[in-house]
N, C-alpha and C positions, 0 to 999 in steps of 0.2 A: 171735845174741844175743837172749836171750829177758828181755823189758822191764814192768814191775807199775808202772801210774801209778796215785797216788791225785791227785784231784782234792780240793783242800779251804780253806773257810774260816779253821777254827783248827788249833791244835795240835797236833790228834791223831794226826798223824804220829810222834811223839816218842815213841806207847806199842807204837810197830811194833819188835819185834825177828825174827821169822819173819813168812815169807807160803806163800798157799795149797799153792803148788807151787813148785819151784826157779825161783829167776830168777837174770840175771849183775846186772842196776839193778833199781835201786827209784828209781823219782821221782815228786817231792812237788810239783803246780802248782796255784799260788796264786791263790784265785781272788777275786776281779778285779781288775786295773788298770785302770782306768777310763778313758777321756777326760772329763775335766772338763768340758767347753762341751757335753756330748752332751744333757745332760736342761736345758739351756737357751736363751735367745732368739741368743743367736749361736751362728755356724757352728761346729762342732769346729774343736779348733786343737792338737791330737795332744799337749796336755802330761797327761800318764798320771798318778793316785794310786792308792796301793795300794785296797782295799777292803775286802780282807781284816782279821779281829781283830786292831789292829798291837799291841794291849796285852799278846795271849799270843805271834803270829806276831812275833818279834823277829829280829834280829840276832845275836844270843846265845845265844837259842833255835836258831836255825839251826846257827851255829857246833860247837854244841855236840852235836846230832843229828848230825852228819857226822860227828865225831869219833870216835864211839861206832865198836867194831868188832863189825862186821856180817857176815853173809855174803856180801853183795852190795856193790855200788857203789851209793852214793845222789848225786841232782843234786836241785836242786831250782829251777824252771823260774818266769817271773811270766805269769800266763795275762791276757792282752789280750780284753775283748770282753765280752758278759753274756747271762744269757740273759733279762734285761730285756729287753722294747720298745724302752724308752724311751732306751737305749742301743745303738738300731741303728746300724751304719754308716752314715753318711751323707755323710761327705767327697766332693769332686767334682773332678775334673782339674781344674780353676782354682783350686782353696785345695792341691794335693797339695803343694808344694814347701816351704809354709810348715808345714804339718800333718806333713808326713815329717822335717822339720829337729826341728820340736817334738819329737814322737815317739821320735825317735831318741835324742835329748837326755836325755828324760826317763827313759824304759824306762833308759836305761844307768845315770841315778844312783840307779833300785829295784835294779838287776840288782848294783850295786858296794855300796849300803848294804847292803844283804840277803845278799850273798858268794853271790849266786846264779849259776846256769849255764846259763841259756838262755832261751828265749822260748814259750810255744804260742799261738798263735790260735784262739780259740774264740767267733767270733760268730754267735750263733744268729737276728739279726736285720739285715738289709744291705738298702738302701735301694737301689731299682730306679734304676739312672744313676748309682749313685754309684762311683769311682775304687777302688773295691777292691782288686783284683787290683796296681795299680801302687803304691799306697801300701803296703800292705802287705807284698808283696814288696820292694818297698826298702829299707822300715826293714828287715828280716830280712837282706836282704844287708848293709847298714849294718851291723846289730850283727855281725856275723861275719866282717866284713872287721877293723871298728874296734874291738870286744872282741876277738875270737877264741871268743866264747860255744861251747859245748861242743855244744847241742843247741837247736835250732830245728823245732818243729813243730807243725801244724796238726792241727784236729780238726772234720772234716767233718761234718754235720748234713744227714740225706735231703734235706730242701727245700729247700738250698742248694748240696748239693753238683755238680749238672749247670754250674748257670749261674757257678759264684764260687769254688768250690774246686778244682776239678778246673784250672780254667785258670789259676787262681792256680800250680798244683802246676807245670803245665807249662810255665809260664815263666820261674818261680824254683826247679826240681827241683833246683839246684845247692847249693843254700842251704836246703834242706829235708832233716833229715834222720829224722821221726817224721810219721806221719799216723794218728790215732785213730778212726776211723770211729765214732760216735755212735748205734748200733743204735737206742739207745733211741728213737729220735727217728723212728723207718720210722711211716708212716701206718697202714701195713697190719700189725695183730698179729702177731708169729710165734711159735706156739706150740708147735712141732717143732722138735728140735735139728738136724734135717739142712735145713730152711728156711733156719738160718739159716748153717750151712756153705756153706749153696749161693749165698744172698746174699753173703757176703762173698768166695767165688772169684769172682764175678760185679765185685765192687765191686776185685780183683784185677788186674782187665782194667785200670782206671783209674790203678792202685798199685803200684807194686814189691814184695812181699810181703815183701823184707827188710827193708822201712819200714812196713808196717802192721801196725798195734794195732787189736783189738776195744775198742769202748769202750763202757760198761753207765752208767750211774745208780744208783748206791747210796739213792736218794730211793725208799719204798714209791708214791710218787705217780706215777713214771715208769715202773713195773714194767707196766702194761697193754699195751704192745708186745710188751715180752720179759720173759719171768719169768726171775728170776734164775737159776733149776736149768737152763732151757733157753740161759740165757747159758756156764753152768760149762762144763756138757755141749760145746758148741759152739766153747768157746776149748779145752779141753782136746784136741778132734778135730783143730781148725785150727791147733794146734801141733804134733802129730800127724803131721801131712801137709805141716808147714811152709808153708804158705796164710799165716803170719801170725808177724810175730817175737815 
């Protein structure tokens, strides 16, 4: 199954009727749900707000994009995490059960207002000692046990991925069923399209390749790793070769 996520603040999903190449989904993840206690003097306490434009990103607005007949399947997912600072993870195995109850809670009354279908994790910033790996794997088994959410998936980031994602993957791979690798985000430019093929069979070793997605930054600011031409170029080969769904 071959999968086109946009990642986005406002609405501009609603002006999508085709994409670049055939896909089976198109999905639309909202970004950010927040934890609330993160950018202040007490500990995170896992109750999630949207962050996104809720004046244009509605309910109805939703509703009514899904309706639309498309070529594809649309889902639209609430992406957990920032790529703020000031919003690193920082929960710790002694607050996890309170934070995971929160968590769980909350995400499921975005995920039922919104008539959404799933979950990503995308935290670009996780606080060394902090409970990662258990908290957030459990809300993900939570909602998918106790919703039945359609899709639950993570989106790796180079500097995080060794220590916090890959172990996260491999002890909730049950309850995972997307992994977006975050090129944008490699230290090292890569400015060859076979770099970056080779990077991601590489990053394959980690991945089931029926579960991984190339993931770019649509931001001109984040293009200095990977330029967009050499991203086309490289998802078009690593679909190609099915290295990537």
């Amino acid at each position: 199954m071959t999968i086109f996520r946009q990642y986005t603040r406002d609405a501009s999903f609603t002006k999508v009727t085709e994409l670049p190449f055939e896909v089976d989904k198109f999905q639309v993840a909202l970004l950010f749900a927040i934890d609330s206690n993160c950018n202040g003097p007490s500990p995170p306490d896992g109750n999630f707000t949207p962050s996104w434009d809720t004046n244009k990103v509605t309910p109805n607005v939703i509703s009514t994009f899904k309706a639309k007949e498309l070529p594809f399947q649309v889902e639209f997912l609430v992406c957990i995490g920032d790529q703020d600072e000031k919003y690193s993870f920082a929960t710790n195995a002694s607050q996890r059960d309170l934070w995971v109850r929160n968590a769980t809670s909350s995400l499921k009354k975005i995920i039922d207002d919104y008539h959404l279908d799933g979950i990503d994790v995308y935290h670009e910033h996780i606080n060394q000692g902090s409970d990662f790996v258990d908290c957030i794997g459990t809300v993900m088994q939570n909602l998918k046990q106790i919703m039945n959410i359609s899709t639950a998936s993570i989106s790796p980031t180079a500097p995080l991925n060794t220590e916090f994602y890959i172990p996260l993957f491999n002890k909730y791979q049950n309850f995972i069923d997307t992994v977006v690798y975050q090129c944008y985000t490699e230290t090292q430019p890569i400015k060859e399209a076979e770099r970056l093929v080779s990077l991601y069979e590489d990053i394959g070793q980690s991945y089931p390749k029926q579960k991984l997605l190339a993931g770019q930054s649509t931001l001109s600011k984040d293009w200095g790793s990977v330029p967009p031409n050499v991203f086309y170029i490289a998802s078009l080969s690593l679909l190609e070769k099915q290295k990537i769904s």
